[in-house]
C-alpha positions as CSV (number, residue, x, y, z in Angstrom):
1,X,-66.7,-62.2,70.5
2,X,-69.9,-62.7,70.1
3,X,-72.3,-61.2,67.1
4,X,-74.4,-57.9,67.5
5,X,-77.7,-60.0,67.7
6,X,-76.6,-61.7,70.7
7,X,-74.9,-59.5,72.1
8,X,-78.2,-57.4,72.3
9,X,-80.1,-60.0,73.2
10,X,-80.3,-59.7,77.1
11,X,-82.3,-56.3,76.3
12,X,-84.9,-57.4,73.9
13,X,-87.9,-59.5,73.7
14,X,-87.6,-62.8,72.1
15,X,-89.9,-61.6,69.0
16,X,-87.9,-59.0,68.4
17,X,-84.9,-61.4,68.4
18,X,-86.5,-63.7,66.7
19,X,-87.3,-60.5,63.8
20,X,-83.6,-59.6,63.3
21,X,-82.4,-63.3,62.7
22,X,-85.2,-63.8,60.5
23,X,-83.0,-60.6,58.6
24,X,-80.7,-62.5,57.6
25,X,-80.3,-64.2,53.9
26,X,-83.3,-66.9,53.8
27,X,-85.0,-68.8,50.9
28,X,-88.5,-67.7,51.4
29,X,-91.0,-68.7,48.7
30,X,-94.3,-65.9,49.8
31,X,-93.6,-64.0,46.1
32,X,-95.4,-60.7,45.8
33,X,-98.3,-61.5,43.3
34,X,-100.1,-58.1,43.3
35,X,-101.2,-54.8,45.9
36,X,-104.3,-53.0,46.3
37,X,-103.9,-49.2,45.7
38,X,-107.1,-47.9,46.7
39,X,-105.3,-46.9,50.5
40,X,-107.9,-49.3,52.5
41,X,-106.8,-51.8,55.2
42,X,-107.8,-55.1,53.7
43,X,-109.1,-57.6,56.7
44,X,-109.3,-60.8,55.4
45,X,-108.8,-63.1,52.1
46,X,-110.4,-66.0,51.9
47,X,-110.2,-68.8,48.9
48,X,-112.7,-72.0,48.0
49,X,-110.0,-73.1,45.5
50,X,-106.6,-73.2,44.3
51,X,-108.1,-70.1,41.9
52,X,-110.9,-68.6,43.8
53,X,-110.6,-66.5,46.3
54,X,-112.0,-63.2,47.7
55,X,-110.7,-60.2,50.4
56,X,-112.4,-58.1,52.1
57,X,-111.3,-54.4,53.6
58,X,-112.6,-50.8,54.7
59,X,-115.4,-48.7,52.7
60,X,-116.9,-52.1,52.1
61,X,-114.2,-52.9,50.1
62,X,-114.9,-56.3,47.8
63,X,-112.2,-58.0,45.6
64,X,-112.2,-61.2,43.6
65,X,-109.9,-63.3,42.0
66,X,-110.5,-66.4,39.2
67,X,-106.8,-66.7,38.8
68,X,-105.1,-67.6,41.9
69,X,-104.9,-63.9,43.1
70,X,-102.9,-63.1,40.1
71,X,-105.0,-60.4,39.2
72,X,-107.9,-59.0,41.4
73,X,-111.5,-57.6,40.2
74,X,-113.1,-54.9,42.0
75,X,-116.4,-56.1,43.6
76,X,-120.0,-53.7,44.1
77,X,-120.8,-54.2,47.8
78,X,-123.2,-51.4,48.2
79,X,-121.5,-50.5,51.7
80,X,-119.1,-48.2,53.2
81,X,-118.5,-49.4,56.6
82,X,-115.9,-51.6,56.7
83,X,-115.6,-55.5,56.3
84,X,-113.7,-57.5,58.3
85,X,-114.8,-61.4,57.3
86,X,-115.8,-63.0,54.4
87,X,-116.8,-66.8,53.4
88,X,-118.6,-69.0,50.6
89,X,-119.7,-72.7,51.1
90,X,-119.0,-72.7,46.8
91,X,-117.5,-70.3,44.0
92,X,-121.2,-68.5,43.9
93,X,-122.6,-68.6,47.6
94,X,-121.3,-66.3,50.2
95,X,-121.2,-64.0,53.1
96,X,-119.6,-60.8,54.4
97,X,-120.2,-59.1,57.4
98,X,-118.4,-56.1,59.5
99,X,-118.8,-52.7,61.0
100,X,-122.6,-51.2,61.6
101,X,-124.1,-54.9,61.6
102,X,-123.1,-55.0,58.1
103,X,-124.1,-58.6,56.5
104,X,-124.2,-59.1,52.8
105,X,-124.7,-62.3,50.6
106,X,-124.3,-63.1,47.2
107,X,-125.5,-65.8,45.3
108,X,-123.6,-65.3,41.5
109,X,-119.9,-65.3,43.2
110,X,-120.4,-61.6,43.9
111,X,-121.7,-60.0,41.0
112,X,-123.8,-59.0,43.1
113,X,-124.4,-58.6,46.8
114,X,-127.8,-58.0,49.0
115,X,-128.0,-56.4,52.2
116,X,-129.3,-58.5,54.9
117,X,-131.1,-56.4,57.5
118,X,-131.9,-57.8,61.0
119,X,-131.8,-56.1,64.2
120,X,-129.1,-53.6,64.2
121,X,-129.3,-51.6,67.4
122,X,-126.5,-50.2,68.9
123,X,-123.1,-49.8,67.4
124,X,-123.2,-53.6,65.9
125,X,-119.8,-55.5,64.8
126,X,-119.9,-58.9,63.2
127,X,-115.8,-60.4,63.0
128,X,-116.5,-63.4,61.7
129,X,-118.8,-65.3,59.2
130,X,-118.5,-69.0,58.1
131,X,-121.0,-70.2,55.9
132,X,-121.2,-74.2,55.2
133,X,-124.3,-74.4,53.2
134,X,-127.0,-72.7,50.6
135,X,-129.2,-71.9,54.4
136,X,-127.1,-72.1,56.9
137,X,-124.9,-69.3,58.1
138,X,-123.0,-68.6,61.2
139,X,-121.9,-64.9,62.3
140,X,-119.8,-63.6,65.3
141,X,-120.8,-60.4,66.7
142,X,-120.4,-58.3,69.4
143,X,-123.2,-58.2,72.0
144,X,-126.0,-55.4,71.6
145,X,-128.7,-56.3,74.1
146,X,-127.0,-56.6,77.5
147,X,-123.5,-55.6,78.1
148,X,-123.3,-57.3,81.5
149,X,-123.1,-60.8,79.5
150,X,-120.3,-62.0,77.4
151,X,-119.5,-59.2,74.7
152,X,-119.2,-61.4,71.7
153,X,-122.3,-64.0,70.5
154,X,-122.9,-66.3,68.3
155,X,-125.8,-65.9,65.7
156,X,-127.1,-68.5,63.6
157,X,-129.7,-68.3,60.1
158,X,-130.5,-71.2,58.4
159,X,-132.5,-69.4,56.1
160,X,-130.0,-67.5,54.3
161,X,-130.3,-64.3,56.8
162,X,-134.3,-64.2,56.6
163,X,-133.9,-64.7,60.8
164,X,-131.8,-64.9,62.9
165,X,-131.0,-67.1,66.7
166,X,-128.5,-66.4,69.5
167,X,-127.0,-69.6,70.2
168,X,-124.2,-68.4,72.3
169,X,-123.5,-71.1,75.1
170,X,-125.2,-70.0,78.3
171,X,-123.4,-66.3,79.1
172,X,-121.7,-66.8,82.4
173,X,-119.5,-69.7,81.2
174,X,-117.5,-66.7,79.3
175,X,-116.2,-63.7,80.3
176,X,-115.1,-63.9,76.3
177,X,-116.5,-65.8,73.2
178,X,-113.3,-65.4,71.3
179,X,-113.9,-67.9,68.5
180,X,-115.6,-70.5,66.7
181,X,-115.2,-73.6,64.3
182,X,-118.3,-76.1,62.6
183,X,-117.6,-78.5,60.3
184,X,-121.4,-79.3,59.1
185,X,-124.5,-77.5,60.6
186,X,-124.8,-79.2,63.4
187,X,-121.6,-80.1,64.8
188,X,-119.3,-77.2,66.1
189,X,-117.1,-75.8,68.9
190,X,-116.8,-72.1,70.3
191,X,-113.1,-70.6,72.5
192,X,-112.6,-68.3,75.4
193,X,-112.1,-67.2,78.6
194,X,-114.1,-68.6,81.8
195,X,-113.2,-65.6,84.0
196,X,-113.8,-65.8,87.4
197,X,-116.9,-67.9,87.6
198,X,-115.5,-70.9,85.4
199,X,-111.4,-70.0,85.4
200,X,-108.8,-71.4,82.7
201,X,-109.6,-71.6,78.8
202,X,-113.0,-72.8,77.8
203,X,-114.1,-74.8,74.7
204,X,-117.9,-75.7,74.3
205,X,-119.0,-78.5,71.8
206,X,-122.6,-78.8,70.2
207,X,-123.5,-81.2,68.0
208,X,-126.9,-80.3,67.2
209,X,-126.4,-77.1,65.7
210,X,-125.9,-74.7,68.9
211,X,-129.2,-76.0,70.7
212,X,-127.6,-77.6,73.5
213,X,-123.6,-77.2,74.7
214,X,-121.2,-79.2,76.0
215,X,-119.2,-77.5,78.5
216,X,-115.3,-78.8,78.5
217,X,-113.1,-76.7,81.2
218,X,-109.6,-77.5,80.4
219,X,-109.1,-75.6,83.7
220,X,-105.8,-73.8,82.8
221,X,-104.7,-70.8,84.4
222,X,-104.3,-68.3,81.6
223,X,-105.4,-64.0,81.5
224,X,-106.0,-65.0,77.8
225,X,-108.3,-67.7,77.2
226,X,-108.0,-69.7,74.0
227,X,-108.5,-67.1,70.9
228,X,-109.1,-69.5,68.3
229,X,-109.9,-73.1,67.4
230,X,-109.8,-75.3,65.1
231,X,-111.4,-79.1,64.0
232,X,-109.9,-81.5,61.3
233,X,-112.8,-83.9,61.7
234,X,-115.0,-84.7,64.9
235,X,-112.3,-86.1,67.0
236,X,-108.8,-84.1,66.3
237,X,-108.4,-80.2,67.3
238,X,-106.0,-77.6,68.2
239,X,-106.7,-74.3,70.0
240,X,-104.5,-71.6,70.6
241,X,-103.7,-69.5,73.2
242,X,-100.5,-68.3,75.2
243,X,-99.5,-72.1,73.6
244,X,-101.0,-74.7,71.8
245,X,-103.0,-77.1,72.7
246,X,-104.2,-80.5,70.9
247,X,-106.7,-83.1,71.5
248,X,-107.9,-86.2,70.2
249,X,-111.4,-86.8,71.8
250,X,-113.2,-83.7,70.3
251,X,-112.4,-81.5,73.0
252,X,-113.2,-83.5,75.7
253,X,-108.9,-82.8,77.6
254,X,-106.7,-81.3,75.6
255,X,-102.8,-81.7,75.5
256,X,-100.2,-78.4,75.7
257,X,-97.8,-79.2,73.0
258,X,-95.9,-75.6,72.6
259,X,-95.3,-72.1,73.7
260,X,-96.1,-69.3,71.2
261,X,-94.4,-66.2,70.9
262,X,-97.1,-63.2,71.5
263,X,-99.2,-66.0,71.1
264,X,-102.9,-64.3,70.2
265,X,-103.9,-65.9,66.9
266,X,-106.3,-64.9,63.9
267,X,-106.5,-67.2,61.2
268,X,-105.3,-70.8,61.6
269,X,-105.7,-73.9,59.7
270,X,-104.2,-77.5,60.4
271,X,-103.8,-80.3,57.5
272,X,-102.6,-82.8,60.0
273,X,-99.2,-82.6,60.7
274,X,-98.5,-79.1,59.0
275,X,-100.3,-75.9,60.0
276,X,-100.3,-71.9,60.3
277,X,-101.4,-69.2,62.6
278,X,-101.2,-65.4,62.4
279,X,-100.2,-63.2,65.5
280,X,-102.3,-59.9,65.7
281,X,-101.2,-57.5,62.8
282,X,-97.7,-59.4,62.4
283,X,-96.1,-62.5,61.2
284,X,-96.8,-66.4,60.0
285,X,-96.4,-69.0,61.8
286,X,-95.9,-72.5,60.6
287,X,-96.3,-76.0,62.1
288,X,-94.9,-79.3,60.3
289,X,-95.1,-81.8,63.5
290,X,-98.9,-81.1,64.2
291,X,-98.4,-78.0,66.6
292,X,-95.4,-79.2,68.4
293,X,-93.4,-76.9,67.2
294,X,-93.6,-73.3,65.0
295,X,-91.1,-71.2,63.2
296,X,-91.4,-67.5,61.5
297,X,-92.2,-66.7,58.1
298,X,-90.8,-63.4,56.6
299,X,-93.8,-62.5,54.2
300,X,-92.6,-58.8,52.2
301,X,-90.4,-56.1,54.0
302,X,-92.7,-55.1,57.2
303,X,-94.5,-58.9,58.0
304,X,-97.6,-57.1,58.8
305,X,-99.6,-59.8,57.6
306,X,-103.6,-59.0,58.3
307,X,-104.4,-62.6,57.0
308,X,-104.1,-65.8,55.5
309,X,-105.4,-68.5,53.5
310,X,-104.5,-72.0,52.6
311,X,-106.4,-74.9,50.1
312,X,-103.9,-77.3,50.8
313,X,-100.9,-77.7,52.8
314,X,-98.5,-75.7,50.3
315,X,-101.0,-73.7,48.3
316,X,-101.6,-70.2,50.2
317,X,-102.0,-66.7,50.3
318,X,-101.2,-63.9,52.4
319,X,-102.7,-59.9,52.7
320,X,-100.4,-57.2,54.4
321,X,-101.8,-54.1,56.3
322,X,-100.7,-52.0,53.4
323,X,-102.7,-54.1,50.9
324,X,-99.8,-56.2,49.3
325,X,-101.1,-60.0,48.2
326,X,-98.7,-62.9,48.7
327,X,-98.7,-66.4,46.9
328,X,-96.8,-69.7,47.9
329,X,-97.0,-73.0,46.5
330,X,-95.0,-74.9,48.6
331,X,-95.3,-73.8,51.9
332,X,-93.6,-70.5,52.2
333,X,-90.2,-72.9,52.7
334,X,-87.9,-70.0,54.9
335,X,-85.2,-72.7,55.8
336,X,-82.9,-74.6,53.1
337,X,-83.4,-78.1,53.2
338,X,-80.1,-80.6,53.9
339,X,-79.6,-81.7,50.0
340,X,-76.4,-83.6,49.3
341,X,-75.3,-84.5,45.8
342,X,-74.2,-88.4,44.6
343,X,-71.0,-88.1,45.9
344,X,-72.4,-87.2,49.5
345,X,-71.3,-83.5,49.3
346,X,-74.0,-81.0,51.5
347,X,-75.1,-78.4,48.9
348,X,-77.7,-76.4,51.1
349,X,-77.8,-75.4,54.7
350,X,-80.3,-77.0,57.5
351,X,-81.1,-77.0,61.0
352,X,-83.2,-79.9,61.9
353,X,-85.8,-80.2,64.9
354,X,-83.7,-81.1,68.3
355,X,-84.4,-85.2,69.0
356,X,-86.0,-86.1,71.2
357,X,-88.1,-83.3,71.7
358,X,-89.5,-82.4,74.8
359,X,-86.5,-83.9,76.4
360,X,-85.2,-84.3,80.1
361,X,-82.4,-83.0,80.7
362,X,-80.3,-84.3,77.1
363,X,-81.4,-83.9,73.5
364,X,-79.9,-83.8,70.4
365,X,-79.3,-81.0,67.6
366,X,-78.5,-81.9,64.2
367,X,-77.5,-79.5,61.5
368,X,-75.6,-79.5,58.1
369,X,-73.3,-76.4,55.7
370,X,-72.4,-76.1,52.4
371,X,-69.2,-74.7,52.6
372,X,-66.7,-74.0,55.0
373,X,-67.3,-71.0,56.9
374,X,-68.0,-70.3,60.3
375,X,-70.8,-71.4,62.2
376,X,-72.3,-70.9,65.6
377,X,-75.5,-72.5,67.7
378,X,-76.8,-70.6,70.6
379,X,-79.4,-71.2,73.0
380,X,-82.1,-68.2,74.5
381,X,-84.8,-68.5,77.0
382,X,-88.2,-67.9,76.4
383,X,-87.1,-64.5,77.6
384,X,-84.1,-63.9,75.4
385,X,-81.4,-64.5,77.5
386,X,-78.3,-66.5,76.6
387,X,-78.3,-69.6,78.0
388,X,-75.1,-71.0,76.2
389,X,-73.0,-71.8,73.0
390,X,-73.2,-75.1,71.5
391,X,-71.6,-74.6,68.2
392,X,-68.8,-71.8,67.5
393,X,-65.9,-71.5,65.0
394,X,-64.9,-72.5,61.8
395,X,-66.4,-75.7,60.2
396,X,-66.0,-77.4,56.9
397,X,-68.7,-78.3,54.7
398,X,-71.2,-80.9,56.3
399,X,-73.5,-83.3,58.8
400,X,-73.4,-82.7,62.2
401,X,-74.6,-83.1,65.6
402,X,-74.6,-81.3,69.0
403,X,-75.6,-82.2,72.4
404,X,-77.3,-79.7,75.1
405,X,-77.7,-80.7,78.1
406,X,-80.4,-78.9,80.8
407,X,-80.2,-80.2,83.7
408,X,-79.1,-77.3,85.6
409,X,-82.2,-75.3,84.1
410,X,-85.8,-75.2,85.0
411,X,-88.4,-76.3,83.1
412,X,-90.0,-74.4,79.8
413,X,-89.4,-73.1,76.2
414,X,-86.5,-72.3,74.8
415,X,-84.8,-71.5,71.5
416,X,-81.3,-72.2,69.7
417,X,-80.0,-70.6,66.6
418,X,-77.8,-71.8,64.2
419,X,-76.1,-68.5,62.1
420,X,-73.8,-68.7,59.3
421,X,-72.4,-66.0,56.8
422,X,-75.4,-66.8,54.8
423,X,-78.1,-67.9,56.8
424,X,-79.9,-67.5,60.0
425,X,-82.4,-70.4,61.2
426,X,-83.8,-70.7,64.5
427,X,-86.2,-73.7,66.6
428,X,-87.9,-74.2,69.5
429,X,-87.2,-76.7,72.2
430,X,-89.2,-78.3,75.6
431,X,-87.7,-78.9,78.3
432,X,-90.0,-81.1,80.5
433,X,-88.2,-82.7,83.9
């Protein structure tokens, strides 16, 4: 007989599969550090350092940090439309911007902030700032001057906010400007949708600070467009979608490496091989094989994680709807590792990534206990339906491996399961014939 979360599973959605195994006893390291009682929605948090950080929220609410979000400082904005980004090149130089063309600066880590006032007709939002240097600034905002072009622009000071450019890529190559990534003044990327003129995701390069565009169309059907991107370095970048994509040759073709669940992203970072994404108002994701694969992270009792912030590939932070600040400094580990002691003895569980992987039609599952108890491994579609059992009974403590074999099934995503008494882990798989 099988267990109420499988049994349901024909008449859910994966996520919501996905949510009630992630209910299960797990060794999550997101520990509550503080929360925000002031009843605003906090947006965004942002850090320069392993101790600095900032977080921005409604009724222009400002707070600082100097120890690692341990304890958080009320900040004077002078505003009370709400803020939805915030960044600083250094621990004194920064930028937030949001509702009512709100843009504010600071140049004494926010002692104090100044008002930035530019052209501001219309009902004005700016989403996103990033600011790489004492003059140059880069704002996202939604388009005020014709609405039959792309809604969202790109704006660009290099002034500090004294004037201001458009240097959105010509308009009818979007029917969205979803997102954008620079790594020096000059050299940067922008996401969307080509809609019907240009169709499949679009990513445009520049490398002279937004002058001139290079137009790369990944043509790939999609409704959604690529909502964010992301550059390591000039060459190596991932963008997200309904999946993620990679590519090596700055932008040039990119490579689908794996389906996301509900897969519109906010924040995401990459440090090589591990990396993190948030869905829309909901949970972490996390990458350790460079976007090939990406598994849940439980963060507090609802997930509803507004956004995230890393300095390094363990060292983050996290910001729930309700105002609640999480801190991890190792990842936010939600699996237990396969340790064995000197005489060999497993004394955690694991559930390791399916070899190889994508696979045609065979692959391999590998998985270890700590005790004897019993054990099962299921595999779901994308869709959440049962596909089979690999693993079910009663099982000593220890290594093993499974074999699924798909050659009866069609192409695509799908997900297996491993649940114990104590623990519920799940992975993705490709299937690629």
């Amino acid at each position: 007989m099988k267990t109420p979360i499988y049994s349901i599973a024909r008449s859910l959605s994966f996520s919501m599969l996905f949510s009630m195994a992630l209910g299960a006893k797990c060794s999550s390291q997101w520990f509550l550090q503080s929360r925000d009682t002031s009843g605003n929605v906090i947006n965004k948090v942002s850090f320069v350092d392993s101790l600095t950080g900032w977080a921005v929220g409604d009724r222009g609410l400002i707070l600082h940090t100097t120890d690692s979000g341990n304890h958080w400082m009320a900040q004077t904005s002078g505003i009370t439309s709400p803020l939805f980004s915030i960044s600083f090149s250094d621990q004194q130089n920064g930028w937030a911007v949001g509702a009512g063309g709100t843009l504010i600066t600071t140049t004494n880590g926010g002692t104090s902030w100044v008002r930035v006032i530019h052209d501001t007709s219309g009902n004005i939002y700016n989403y996103k700032v990033q600011y790489l240097s004492p003059t140059t600034v880069f704002v996202l905002r939604d388009n005020f001057a014709d609405t039959t072009l792309t809604p969202y622009r790109l704006w660009k000071s290099t002034d500090r906010g004294a004037s201001w450019i458009d240097i959105s890529p010509v308009s009818n190559y979007y029917r969205g400007l979803y997102d954008f990534c620079f790594l020096s003044p000059l050299l940067g990327w922008t996401c969307g949708n080509g809609g019907q003129t240009l169709k499949g995701m679009q990513i445009h390069r520049t490398t002279d600070g937004g002058q001139t565009w290079s137009l790369y169309d990944c043509r790939i059907p999609t409704t959604m467009g690529f909502m964010s991107v992301y550059f390591r370095d000039a060459n190596e970048g991932w963008a997200v979608a309904d999946s993620c994509y990679h590519s090596t040759d700055g932008g040039a073709t990119w490579s689908a490496l794996s389906w996301l669940p509900n897969g519109i992203n906010q924040d995401f970072v990459m440090f090589g091989e591990i990396g993190y994404a948030t869905q829309m108002i909901s949970r972490v994701m996390k990458t350790t094989n460079g976007g090939r694969n990406w598994q849940y992270h439980p963060i507090g009792p609802d997930n509803s994680i507004m956004s995230i912030s890393f300095t390094s590939p363990n060292v983050g932070w996290a910001v729930t709807l309700h105002g609640q600040f999480y801190h991890t400094t190792n990842g936010g580990v939600t699996e237990a590792r396969n340790r064995q002691s000197n005489n060999g003895v497993v004394t955690e569980y694991s559930l390791l990534q399916n070899y190889p992987n994508p696979f045609n039609p065979v692959t391999h599952i590998s998985f270890s206990i700590e005790k004897t108890e019993f054990v099962s491994i299921e595999v779901y579609s994308s869709l959440g339906t049962h596909v089979t059992t690999l693993v079910s009974g009663v099982k000593p403590p220890g290594s093993y491996t499974t074999t699924f074999n798909g050659e009866k099934l069609s192409s695509g995503v799908y997900f297996y399961v491993m649940k114990t008494n104590n623990s519920s882990i799940i992975k993705s798989m490709i299937l690629m014939k």
